[in-house]
Short mmCIF file of the C-alpha atoms (twelve columns), coordinates in Angstrom:
data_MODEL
# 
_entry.id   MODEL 
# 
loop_
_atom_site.group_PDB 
_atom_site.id 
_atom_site.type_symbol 
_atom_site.label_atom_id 
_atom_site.label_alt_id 
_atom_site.label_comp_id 
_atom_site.label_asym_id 
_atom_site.label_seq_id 
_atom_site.Cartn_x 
_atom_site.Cartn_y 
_atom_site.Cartn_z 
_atom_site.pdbx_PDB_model_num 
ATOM 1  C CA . UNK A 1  31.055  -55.822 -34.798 1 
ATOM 2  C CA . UNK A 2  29.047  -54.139 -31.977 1 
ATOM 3  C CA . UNK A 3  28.531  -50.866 -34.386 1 
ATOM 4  C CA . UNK A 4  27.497  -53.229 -37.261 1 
ATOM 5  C CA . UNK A 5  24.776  -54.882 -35.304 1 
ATOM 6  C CA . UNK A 6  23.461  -51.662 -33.631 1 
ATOM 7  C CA . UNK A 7  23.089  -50.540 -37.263 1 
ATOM 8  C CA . UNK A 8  20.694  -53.333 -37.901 1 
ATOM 9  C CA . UNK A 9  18.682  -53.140 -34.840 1 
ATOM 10 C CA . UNK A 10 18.331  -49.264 -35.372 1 
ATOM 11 C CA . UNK A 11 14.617  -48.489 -36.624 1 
ATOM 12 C CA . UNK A 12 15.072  -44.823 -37.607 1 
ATOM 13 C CA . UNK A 13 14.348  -44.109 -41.222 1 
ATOM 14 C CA . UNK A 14 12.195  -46.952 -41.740 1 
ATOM 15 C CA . UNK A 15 8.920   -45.558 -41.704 1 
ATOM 16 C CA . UNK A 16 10.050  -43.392 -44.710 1 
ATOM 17 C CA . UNK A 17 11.032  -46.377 -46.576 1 
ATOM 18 C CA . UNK A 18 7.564   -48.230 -45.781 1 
ATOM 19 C CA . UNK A 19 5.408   -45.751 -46.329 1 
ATOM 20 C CA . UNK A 20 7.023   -45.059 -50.068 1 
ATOM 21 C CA . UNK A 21 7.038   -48.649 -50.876 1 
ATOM 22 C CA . UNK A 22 2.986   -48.542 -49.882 1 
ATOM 23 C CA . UNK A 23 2.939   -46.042 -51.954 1 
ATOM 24 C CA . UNK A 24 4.289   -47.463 -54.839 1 
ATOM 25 C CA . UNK A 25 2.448   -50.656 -54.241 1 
ATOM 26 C CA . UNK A 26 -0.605  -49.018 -54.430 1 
ATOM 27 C CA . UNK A 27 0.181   -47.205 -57.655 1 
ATOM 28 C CA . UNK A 28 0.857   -50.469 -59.225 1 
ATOM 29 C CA . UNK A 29 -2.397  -51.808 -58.597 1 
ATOM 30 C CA . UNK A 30 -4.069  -48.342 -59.927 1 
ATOM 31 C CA . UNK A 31 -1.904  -49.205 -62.873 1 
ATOM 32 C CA . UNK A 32 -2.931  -52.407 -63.035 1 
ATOM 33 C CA . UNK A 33 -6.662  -52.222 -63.070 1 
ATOM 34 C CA . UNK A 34 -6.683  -48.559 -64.720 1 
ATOM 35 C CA . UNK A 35 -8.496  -50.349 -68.061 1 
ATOM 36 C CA . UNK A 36 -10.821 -51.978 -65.915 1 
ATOM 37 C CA . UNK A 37 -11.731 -49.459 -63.580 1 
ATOM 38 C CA . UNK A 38 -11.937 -46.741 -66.929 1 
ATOM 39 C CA . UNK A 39 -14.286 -48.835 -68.770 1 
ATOM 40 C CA . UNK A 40 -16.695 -49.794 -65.765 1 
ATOM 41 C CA . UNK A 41 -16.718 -46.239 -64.538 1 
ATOM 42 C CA . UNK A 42 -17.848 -45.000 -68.265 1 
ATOM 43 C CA . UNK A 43 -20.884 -47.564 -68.381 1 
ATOM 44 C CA . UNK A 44 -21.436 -46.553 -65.138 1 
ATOM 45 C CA . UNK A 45 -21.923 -43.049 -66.283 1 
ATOM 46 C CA . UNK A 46 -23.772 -43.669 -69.620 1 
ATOM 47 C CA . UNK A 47 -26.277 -45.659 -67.681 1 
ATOM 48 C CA . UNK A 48 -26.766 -42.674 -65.394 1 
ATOM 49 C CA . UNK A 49 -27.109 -40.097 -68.095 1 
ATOM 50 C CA . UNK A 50 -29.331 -42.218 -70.182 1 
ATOM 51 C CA . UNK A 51 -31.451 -42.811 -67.608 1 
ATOM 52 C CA . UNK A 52 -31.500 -38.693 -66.318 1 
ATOM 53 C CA . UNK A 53 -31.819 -38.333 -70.120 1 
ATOM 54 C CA . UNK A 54 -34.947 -40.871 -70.473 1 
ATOM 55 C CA . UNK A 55 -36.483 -39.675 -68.071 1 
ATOM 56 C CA . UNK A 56 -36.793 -35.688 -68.898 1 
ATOM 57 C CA . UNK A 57 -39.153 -34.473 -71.056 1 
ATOM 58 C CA . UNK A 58 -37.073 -31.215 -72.795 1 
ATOM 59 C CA . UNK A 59 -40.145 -30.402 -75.005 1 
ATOM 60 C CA . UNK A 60 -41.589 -27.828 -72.406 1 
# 
């Protein structure tokens, strides 16, 4: 019984396991908003190119 509960109180190896299920959890939330995060960073864009695009006057 003594061996069972040092087993549970023993910390080693955890770290590993926590930082992996971080890193899933954060991939499932990249996964999540991936649409959303696509389609904001492409009007994002557009805007900036029509605007660099406005702007210059390519006839010179």
């Amino acid at each position: 019984m003594n061996a069972f509960i040092a087993f549970l109180k023993d910390e080693d190896g955890q770290t590993s396991t926590e930082y992996i299920l971080l890193v899933v959890v954060v991939a499932m939330i990249v996964m999540k908003f991936k649409a959303t995060a696509t389609t904001k960073l492409n009007g994002l864009v557009e805007q900036v190119f029509n605007g660099v695009s406005a702007n210059i006057d390519f006839s010179e």
